[in-house]
C-alpha positions in Angstrom: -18.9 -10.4 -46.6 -21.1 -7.9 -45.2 -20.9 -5.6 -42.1 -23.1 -7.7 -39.8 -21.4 -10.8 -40.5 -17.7 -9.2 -40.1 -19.1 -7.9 -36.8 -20.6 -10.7 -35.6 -16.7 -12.7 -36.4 -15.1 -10.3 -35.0 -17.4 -10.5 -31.6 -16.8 -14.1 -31.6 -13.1 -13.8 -32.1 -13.3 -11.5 -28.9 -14.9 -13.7 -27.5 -12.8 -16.7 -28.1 -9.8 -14.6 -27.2 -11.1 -13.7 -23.5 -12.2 -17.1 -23.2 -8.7 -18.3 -23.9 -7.2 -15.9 -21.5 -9.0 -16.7 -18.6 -8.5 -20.4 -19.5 -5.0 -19.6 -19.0 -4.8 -17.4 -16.1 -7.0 -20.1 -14.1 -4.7 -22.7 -15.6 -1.3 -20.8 -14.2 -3.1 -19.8 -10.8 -3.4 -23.8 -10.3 0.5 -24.7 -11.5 1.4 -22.3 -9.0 -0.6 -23.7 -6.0 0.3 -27.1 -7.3 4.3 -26.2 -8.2 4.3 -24.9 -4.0 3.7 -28.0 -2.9 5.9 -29.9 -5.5 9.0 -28.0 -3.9 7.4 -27.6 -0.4 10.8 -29.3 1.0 12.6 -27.0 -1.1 10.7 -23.6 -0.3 9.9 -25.0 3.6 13.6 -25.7 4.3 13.9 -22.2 5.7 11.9 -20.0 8.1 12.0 -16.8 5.4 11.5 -18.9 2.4 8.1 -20.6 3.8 6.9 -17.3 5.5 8.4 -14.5 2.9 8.3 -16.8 -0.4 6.2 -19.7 -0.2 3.1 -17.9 1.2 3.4 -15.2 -0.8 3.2 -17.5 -4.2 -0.3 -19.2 -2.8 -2.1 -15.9 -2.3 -0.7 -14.4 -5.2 -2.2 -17.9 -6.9 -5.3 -16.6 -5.5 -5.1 -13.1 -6.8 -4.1 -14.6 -10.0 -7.6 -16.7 -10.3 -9.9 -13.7 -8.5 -10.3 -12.0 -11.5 -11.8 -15.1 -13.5 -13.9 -15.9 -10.7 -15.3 -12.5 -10.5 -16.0 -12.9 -14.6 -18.1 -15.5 -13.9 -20.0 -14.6 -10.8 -21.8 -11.5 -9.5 -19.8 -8.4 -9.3 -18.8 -7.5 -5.6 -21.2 -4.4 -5.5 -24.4 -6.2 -6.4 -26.2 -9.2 -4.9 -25.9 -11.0 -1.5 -22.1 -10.3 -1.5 -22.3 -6.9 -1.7 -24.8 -7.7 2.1 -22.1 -9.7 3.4 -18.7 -7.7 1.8 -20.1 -4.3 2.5 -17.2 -1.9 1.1 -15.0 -5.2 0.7 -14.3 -4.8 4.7 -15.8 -8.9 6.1 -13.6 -9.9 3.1 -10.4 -8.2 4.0 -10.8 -9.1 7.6 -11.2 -12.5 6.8 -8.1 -12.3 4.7 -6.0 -10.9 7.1 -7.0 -13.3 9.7 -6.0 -16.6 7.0 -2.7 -15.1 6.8 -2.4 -14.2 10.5 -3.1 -18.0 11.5 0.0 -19.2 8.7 2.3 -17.1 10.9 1.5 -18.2 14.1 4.9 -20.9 14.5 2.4 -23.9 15.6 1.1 -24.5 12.4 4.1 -23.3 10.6 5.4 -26.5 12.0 2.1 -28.4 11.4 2.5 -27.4 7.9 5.9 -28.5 8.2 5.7 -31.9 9.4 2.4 -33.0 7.9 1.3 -33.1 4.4 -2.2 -32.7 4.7 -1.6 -29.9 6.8 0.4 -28.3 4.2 -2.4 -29.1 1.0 -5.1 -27.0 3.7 -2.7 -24.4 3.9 -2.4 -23.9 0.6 -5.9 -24.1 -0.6 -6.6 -21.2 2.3 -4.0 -19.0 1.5 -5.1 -19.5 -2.0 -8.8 -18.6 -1.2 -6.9 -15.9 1.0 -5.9 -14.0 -2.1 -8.9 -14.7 -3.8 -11.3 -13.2 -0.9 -8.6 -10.5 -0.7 -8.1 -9.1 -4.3 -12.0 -8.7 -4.6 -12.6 -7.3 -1.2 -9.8 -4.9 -2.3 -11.4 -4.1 -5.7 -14.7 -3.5 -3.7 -12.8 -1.4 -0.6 -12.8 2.5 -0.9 -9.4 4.5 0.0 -10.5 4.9 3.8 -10.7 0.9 4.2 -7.8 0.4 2.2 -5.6 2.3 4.1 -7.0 1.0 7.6 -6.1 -2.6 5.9 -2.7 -1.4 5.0 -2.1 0.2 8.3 -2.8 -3.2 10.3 -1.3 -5.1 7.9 1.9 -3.0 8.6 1.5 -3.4 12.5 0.9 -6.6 12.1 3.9 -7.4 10.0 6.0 -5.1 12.0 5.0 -7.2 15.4 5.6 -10.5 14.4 8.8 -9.6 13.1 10.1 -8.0 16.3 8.8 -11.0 18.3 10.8 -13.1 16.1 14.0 -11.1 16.1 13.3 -10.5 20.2 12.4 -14.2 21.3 15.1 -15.8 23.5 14.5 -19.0 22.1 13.5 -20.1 18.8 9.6 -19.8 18.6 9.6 -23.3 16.0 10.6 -27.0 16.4 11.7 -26.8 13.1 13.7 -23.7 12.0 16.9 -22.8 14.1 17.7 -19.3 15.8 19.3 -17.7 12.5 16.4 -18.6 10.1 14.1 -17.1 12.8 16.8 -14.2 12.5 16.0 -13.7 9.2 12.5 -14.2 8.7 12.3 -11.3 11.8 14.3 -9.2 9.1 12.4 -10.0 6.3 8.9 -9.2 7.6 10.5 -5.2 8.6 11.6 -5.4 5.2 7.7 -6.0 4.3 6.5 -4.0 6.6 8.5 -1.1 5.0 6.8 -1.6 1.5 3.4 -1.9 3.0 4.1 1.4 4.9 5.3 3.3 1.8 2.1 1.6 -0.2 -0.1 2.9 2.0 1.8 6.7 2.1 1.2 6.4 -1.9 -2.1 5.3 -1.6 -2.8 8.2 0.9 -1.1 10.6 -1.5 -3.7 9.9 -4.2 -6.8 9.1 -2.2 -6.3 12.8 -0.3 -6.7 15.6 -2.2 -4.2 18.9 -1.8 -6.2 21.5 -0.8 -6.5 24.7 -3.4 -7.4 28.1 -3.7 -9.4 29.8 -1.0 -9.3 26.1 0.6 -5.5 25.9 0.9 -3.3 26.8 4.2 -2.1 30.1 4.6 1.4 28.3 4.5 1.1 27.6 0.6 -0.5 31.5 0.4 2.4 32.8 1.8 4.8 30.7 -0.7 3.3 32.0 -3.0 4.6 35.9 -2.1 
């Protein structure tokens, strides 16, 4: 066998291999949208499993599937995209604002009480986390953070509402699953506020040398 040909089988072997994986990545992202709604009684039975687990799953299904439909598109910095998602900011707005309109309690219920509902909430969210995951890819450390920051306020402010309201705020969770979803979105606001300090931490460079405060001079003696 000579080199060409061993190069050429092992190219198409690569080839195969990558082929397969994104075969099965695109596969799992759709058993996942498709086992959420399977067990939608089961994972909309409570207030914090629909808005903590359930959504979750369907834009993680999303993320899942972004990277095989950015294999087989234009890259988010070149082409009409790159117009459109300048820095990945339209495309994170338009993320936050599919997963803003899940929380509001009106449609939690919609979702709730009406199948169809539920099947457009999952395909949106889905699309939430692909939009989301490129935009992210595409975003520079200054955009990321202001994403992170508002997603934190965001979290933060539905949370107290729910843990504040005097009355539950949906027709079809009582007062203590409210209760705990209120708990569970500070919870996730936490983790997206020590994300973002992490992120911060790389993204901002420690000043050195002649650059560097005259506190870390004076360490120093």
């Amino acid at each position: 066998m000579t080199r060409e040909s061993m190069t050429r089988e092992s190219m198409t072997r690569g080839s195969m291999t990558r082929e397969s994986q994104t075969r099965g990545r695109l596969m799992g992202s759709m058993a996942l949208v498709a086992g959420c709604l399977v067990a939608r009684d089961a994972l909309e039975r409570t207030m914090w499993l629909h808005m903590l687990v359930q959504i979750p799953l369907l834009i993680a299904a999303g993320v899942i599937a972004s990277g095989v439909i950015a294999s087989r598109t234009t890259s988010p910095e070149s082409g009409w995209l790159s117009r459109w998602n300048r820095q990945g900011m339209s495309g994170l707005v338009l993320a936050a604002g599919g997963v803003a309109f899940w929380m509001i309690p009106r449609w939690l219920d919609a979702a709730v009480g009406h199948v169809g509902v539920d099947v457009a909430k999952a395909l949106s969210l889905w699309a939430v986390g692909v939009v989301g995951a490129r935009s992210w890819r595409a975003a520079g450390a200054i955009v990321q953070l202001f994403v992170l920051g508002n997603t934190a306020w965001m979290t933060a402010t539905v949370g107290m509402l729910l843990l504040d309201a005097p009355t539950r705020v949906c027709v079809n969770y009582g007062a203590s699953d409210q209760r705990l979803a209120g708990y569970g979105l500070l919870m996730v606001t936490l983790v997206v506020v020590v994300k973002a300090l992490l992120r911060a931490s790389v993204a901002i460079p420690v000043p050195t040398g002649r650059d560097a405060p005259l506190s870390a001079h004076l360490d120093t003696l």
